[in-house]
N, C-alpha and C positions, 0 to 999 in steps of 0.2 A: 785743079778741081775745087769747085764750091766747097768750103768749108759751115759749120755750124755754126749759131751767134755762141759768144762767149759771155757776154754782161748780160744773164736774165733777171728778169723783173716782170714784178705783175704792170700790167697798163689798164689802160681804160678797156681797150678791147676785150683783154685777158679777164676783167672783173665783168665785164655784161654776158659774157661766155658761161662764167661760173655762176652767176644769178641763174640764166638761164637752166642748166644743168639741176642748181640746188634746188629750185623753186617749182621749176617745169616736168622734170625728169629723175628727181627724188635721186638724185645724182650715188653712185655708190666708190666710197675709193676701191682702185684695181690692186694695192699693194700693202704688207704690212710690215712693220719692225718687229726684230727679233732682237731675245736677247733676255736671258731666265737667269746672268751669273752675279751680276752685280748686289743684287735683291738680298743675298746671302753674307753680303760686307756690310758689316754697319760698323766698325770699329775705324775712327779717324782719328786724324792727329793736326793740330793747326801748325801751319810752319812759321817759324820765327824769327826765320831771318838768319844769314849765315849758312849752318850746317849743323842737321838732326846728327845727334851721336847716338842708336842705340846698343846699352850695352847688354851683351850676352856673354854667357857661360859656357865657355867651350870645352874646359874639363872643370869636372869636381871634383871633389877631394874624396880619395880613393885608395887611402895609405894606413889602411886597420890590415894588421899583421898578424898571424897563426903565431904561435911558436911554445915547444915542448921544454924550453929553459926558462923556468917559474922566478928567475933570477935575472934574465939576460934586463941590456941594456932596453931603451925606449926606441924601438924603430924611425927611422930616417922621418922627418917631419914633410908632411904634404900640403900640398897648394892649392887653392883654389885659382884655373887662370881665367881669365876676362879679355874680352875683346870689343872695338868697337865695331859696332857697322855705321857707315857713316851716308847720310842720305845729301849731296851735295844741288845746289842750285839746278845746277847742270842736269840731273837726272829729273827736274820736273816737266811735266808735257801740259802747254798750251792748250785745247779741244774748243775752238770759238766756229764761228756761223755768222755769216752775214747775208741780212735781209734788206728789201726792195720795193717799193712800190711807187706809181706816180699818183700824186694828189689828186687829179679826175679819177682815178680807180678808185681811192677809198669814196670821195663825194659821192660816187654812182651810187654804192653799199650804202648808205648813211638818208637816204631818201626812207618813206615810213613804209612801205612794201617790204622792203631789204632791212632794216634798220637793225634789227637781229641778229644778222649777218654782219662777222666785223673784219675786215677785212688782213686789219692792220693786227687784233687781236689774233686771227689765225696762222698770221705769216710766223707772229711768236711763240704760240702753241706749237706750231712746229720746230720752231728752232730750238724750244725748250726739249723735247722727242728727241731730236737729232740729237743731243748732247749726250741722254743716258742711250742711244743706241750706241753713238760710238763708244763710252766706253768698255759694253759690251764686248765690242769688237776688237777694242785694245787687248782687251784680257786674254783673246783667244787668235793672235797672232804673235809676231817674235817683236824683238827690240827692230827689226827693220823697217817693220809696219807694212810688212808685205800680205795683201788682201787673200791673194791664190795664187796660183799657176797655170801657162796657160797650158793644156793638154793637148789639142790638135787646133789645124783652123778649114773653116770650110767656108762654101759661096753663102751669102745670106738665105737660102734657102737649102738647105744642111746639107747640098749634094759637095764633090771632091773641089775644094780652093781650083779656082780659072786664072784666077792675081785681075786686080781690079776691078771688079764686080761689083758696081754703083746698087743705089737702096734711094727711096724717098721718106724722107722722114719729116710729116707731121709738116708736110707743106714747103720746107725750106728747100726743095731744091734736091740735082742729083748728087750726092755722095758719096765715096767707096764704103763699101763695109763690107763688114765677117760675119761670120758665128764662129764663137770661140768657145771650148769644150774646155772646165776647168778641172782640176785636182791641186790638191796642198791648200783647199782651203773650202768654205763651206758657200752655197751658192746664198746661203741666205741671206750673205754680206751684201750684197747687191740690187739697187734699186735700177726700175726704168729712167732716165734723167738724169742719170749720176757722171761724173765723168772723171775719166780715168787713165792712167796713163800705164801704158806697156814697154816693159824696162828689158835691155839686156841684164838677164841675171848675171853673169861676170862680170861686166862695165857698170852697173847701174847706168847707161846711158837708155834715153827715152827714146824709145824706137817711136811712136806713134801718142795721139792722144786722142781721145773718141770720149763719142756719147752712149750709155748705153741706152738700146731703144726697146728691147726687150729683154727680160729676165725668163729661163725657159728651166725648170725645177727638177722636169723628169726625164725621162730614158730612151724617149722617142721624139725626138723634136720633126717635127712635120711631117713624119712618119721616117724617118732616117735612121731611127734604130741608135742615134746619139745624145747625148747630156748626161748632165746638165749642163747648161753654157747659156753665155751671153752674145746678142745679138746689139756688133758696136759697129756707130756711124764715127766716120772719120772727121773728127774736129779740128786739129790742127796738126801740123808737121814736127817730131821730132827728128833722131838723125835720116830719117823715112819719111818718105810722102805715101806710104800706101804700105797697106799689110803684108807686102811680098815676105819682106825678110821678121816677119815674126813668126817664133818658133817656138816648139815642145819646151818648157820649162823658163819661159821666159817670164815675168814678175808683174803682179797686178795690185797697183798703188791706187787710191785714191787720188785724184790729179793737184800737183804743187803739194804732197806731202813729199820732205827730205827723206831719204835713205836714214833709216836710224830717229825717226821722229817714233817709234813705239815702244810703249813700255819694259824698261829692263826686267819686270815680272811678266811679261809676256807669256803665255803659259807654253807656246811652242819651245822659245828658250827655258823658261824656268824650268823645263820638266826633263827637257837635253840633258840626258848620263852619257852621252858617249865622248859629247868634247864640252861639256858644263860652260865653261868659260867664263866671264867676268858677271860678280853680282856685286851692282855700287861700288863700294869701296874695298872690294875683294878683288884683286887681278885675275884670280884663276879658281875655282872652285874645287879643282881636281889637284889643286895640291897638298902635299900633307899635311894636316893641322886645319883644312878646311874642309873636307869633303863633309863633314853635317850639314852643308848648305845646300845640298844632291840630295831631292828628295828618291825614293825609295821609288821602283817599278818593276814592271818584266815585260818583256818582246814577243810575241809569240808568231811571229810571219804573217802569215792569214787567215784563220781559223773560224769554225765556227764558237759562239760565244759560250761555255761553259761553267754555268754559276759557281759550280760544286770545283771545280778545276780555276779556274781563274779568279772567281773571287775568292777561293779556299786558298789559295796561293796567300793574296793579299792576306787575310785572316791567320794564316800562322804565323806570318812576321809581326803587322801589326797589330794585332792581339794582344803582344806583348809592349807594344810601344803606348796604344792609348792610355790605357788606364790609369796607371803613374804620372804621364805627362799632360792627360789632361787633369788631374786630379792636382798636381802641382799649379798650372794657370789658373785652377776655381783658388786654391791657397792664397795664389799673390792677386788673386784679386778680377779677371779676367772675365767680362760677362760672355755664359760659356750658354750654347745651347744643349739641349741633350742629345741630338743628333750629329753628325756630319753629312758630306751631301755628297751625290753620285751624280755626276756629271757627265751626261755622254747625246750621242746623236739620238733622236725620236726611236728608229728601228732598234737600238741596242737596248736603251730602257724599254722599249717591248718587253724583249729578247728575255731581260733579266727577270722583269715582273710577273711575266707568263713562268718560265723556269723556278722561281721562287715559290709560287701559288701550286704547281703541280708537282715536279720530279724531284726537287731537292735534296741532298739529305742533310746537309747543314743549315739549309738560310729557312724563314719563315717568312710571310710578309704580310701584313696588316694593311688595311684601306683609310689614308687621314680622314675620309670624311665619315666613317663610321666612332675613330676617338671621341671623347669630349672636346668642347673647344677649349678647356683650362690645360688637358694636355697635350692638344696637337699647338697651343703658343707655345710649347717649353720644348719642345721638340727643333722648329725653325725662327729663325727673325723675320720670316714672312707671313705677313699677316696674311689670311685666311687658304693658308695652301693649301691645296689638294693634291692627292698622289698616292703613291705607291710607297711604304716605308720596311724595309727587310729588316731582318731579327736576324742576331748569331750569336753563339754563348760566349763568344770572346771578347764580343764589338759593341760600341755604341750603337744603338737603332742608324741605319743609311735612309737618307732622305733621299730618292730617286728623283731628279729633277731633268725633264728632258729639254737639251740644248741645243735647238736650230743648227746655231753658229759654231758648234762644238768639231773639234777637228775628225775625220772619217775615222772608222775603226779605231776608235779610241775612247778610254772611261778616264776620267778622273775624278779620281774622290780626296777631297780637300776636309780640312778642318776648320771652321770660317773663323774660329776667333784667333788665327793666326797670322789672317789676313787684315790689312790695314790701309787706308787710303788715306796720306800727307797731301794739305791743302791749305796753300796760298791764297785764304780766300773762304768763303763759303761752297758748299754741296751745288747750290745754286748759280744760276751763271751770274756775272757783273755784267752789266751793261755800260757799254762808252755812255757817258750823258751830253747831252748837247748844256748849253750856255744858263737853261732854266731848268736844269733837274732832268729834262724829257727823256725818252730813248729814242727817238727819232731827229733826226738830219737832216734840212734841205740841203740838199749838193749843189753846188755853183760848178758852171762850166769851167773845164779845163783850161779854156782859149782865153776866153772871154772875160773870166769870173763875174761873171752874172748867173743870178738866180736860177736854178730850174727850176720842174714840177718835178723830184722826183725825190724822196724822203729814203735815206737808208737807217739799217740797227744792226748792232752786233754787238752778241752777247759772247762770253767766254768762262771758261773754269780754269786752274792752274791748280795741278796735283799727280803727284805719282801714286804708284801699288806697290807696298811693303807687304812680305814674307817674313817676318821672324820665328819661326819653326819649321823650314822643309821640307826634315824628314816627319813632319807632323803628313803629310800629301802623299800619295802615289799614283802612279799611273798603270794603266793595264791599255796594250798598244798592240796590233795586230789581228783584235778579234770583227768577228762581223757577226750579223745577225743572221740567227739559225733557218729565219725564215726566206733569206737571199741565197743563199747556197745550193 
């Protein structure tokens, strides 16, 4: 069966198509990036070469003694102990993008009608986008780099899988495809165009590799009563020519991303209490002498979302934890905001903001855009946010920030100067340079090495996501929003 092209690129066609559109038809994009967490990190660290050692405080000195003998001896002497964490090569992640175009496509654009229009400028505007969506999306998946799961699969037209059920897409010809119903992961990782690969979760072996051709957000897809899911054309052969053998919980990567190319802060792992497991240079988190690197949560099955009950939970532990400890990081130094922030799916920051403003009996919540603007900057490091910010007499003010990409039934609320982004490099991506400084490539053929028309770019970043304080984080896991139940 017809497969999809593999090597896209804008051409000459591809650019009189989009004049047309921008010029003619006031053209509108059908799709957008998400991704509200990074915005909230601004503490980095440049890397040096080697291996970052940072060091921490895992006991303090804790050896001041009672005693009713006004004469006894000087009690046993105590210790301050120190550990490193240690941030190796190894743990850094590449995040690059490579761009395309043939030299008549940009000429076309470059004519004085068009001239506005930059062709070449745009392909980079986008590569630059794609950089901070991924790492959005880093944040909010595990060290595997696993996108979702698939949930069921059906014919592309959402009635019961027939097994080989062809699709036409966008002119290329007949191809299999599905509609694939996901969970374990947010739909809003997912673009039209994107392609991707469907893994056996036990093997990591690639069952399939497809295009997705539509992104489908809600709850009735064509009137089927199912989603959200994606709707993928079969691009190439993994151990499978076709969808038969993909199945309920099988793994949705980004295509030619490694098993394990995702951040060791991942927050699906970082926030794992049940089997914590390795962080950098920690083998085990859940062993004795390290379990402070387990940040703090509760489970509650499936519930509805309860501010007084589930954030009142959170608030009687951490209530006792912030104040001292963030009061300690303004001490050593530490640009601290005054808030912390609440991260969870859109319907849950409803959930909370509606619960806070009417039934509460603990939380209050205030509107950013009615503060001054000298104290809604001291509040977030994001510049002009708006939203919802809750009050409790234990807690720093909660900056509510709702999270597309954030995992289903689940809150977490972080402490952002605890958080930290190690970079080889600048924020910004490095571009390969060609021979004069440029960022673009003419490509010579493969066969022949002769010249083509067709110019590539690729830009990249090199950086990991440091945690040094975890139980500074917690999670709240099994609620839903009051108004789906």
């Amino acid at each position: 069966m017809a497969a999809l092209a593999t090597d896209p690129y804008e051409a000459l066609a591809d650019a009189t198509v989009m004049l047309d559109e921008l010029w003619e038809m006031d053209a509108i994009t059908q799709m957008a990036r998400f991704g509200n967490t990074v915005q909230h990190i601004t503490r980095t660290k440049q890397w040096a070469g080697g291996a970052l050692n940072i060091k921490i405080i895992n006991e303090q000195f804790s050896r001041a003694v009672s005693s009713s003998d006004l004469e006894s001896d000087a009690p046993l002497a105590g210790r301050i102990r120190t550990m490193n964490l240690t941030i190796e090569e190894s743990n850094l992640r590449k995040v690059a993008f490579g761009l395309r175009h043939t030299i008549p496509a940009q000429e076309e654009v470059d004519g004085s009608e068009h001239a506005v229009w930059n062709l070449a400028m745009e392909l980079l505007l986008q590569g630059l986008q794609s950089i901070d969506e991924k790492r959005n999306h880093m944040i909010w998946q595990n060290s595997d780099g696993v996108k979702a799961l698939v949930a069921a699969k059906y014919d592309p037209d959402g009635t019961t899988y027939g097994g080989t059920t062809t699709l036409t897409y966008l002119g290329t010809g007949s191809v299999e495809g599905a509609f694939l119903t996901i969970d374990g992961g947010s739909i809003s990782k997912f673009h039209p165009g994107e392609r991707i690969d469907i893994r056996n979760a036990s093997t990591a072996t690639v069952r399939i590799t497809g295009i997705i051709t539509d992104v489908y957000m809600g709850v009735d897809y064509l009137g089927n009563g199912i989603g959200p899911g994606i709707l993928v054309a079969h691009d190439a052969d993994g151990a499978d020519a076709a969808f038969t053998n993909v199945v309920d919980n099988d793994e949705i990567f980004t295509s030619g991303e490694a098993d394990g190319s995702g951040l060791d802060t991942g927050f699906a792992g970082f926030f794992n209490r049940t089997t914590p497991g390795a962080y950098f240079s920690i083998a085990d988190r859940a062993a004795p002498g390290f379990q402070f690197l387990v940040p703090y949560g509760r489970a509650y099955g499936t519930v509805d979302i309860d501010i007084d009950v589930h954030f009142g939970h959170m608030a009687d532990l951490m209530g006792m934890l912030f104040g001292p400890a963030r009061a300690n990081r303004r001490h050593r130094g530490f640009a601290m905001t005054d808030a912390i922030v609440c991260l969870a799916p859109p319907d849950l920051v409803n959930s909370v903001a509606r619960q806070a403003g009417n039934a509460s009996l603990q939380f209050t919540s205030s509107a950013a855009g009615t503060m001054a603007e000298g104290r809604r900057k001291t509040l977030t490091a994001v510049q002009g946010w708006t939203g919802s910010v809750l009050h409790h007499p234990t807690l720093p003010p909660i900056v509510l920030q709702s999270e597309p990409l954030a995992t289903e039934n689940t809150v977490r609320i972080i402490e952002p100067s605890t958080w930290r982004y190690v970079r080889m490099g600048s924020k910004k991506p490095t571009f390969i340079r060609n021979s004069n400084g440029g960022l673009w490539h003419v490509r010579r053929n493969t066969s022949t090495g002769q010249l083509t028309m067709h110019r590539d770019a690729s830009g990249y970043v090199i950086e990991t996501l440091v945690n040094d304080q975890p139980q500074l984080n917690y999670s709240i896991e099994g609620v839903q929003s009051d108004v789906d139940s």
